[in-house]
C-alpha positions in Angstrom: -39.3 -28.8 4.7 -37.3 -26.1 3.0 -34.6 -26.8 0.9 -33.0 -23.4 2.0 -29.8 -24.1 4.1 -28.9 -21.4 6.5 -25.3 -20.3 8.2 -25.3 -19.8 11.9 -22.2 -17.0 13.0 -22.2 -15.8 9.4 -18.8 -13.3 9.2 -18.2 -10.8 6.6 -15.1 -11.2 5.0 -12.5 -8.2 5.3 -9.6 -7.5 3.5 -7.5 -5.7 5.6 -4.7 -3.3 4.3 -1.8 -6.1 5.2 -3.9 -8.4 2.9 -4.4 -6.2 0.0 -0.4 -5.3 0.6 0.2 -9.3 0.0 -1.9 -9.7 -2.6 -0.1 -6.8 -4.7 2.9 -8.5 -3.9 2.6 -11.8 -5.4 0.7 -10.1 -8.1 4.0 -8.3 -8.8 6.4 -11.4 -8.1 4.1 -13.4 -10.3 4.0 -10.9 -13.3 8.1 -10.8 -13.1 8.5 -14.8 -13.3 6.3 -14.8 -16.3 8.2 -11.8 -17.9 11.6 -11.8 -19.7 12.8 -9.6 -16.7 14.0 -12.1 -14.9 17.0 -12.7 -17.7 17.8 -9.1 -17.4 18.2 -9.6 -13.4 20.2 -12.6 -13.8 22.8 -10.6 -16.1 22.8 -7.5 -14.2 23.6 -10.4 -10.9 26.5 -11.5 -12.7 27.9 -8.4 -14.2 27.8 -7.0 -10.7 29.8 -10.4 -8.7 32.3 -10.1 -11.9 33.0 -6.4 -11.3 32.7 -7.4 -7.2 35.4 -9.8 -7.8 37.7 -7.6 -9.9 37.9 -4.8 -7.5 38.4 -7.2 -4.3 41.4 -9.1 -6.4 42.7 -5.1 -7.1 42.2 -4.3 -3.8 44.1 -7.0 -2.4 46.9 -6.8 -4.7 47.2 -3.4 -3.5 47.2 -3.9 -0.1 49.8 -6.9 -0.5 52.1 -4.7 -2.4 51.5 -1.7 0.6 52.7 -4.6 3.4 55.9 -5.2 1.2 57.0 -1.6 1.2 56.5 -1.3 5.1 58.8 -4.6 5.2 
């Protein structure tokens, strides 16, 4: 008896472009978590809602003070 096993239906393995595309992608994802980037992105997020909120208050005001002088 031979101690050589042997696969039936043996299937080459592929990487099709889709996989390589997901590979690169948590490759990327996974290099940002690690990095210091991700503290940059989170002050970037909250200088942009702080600015977001200042102009929507300004524009408001304006708008308020627009429907008063039509009164």
């Amino acid at each position: 008896m031979s101690n050589i096993i042997t696969i039936k239906n043996y299937k080459k393995i592929t990487m099709t472009p889709g996989d390589i595309k997901l590979y690169v992608f948590n490759c990327v994802a996974l290099a940002i978590s690690i990095t210091n980037i991700e503290v940059a992105m989170k002050l970037i997020l909250l200088s942009v809602s702080i600015l977001y909120t200042i102009m929507k208050i300004v524009d408001l005001k304006n708008n308020k003070s627009k429907k008063n002088e039509e009164l």
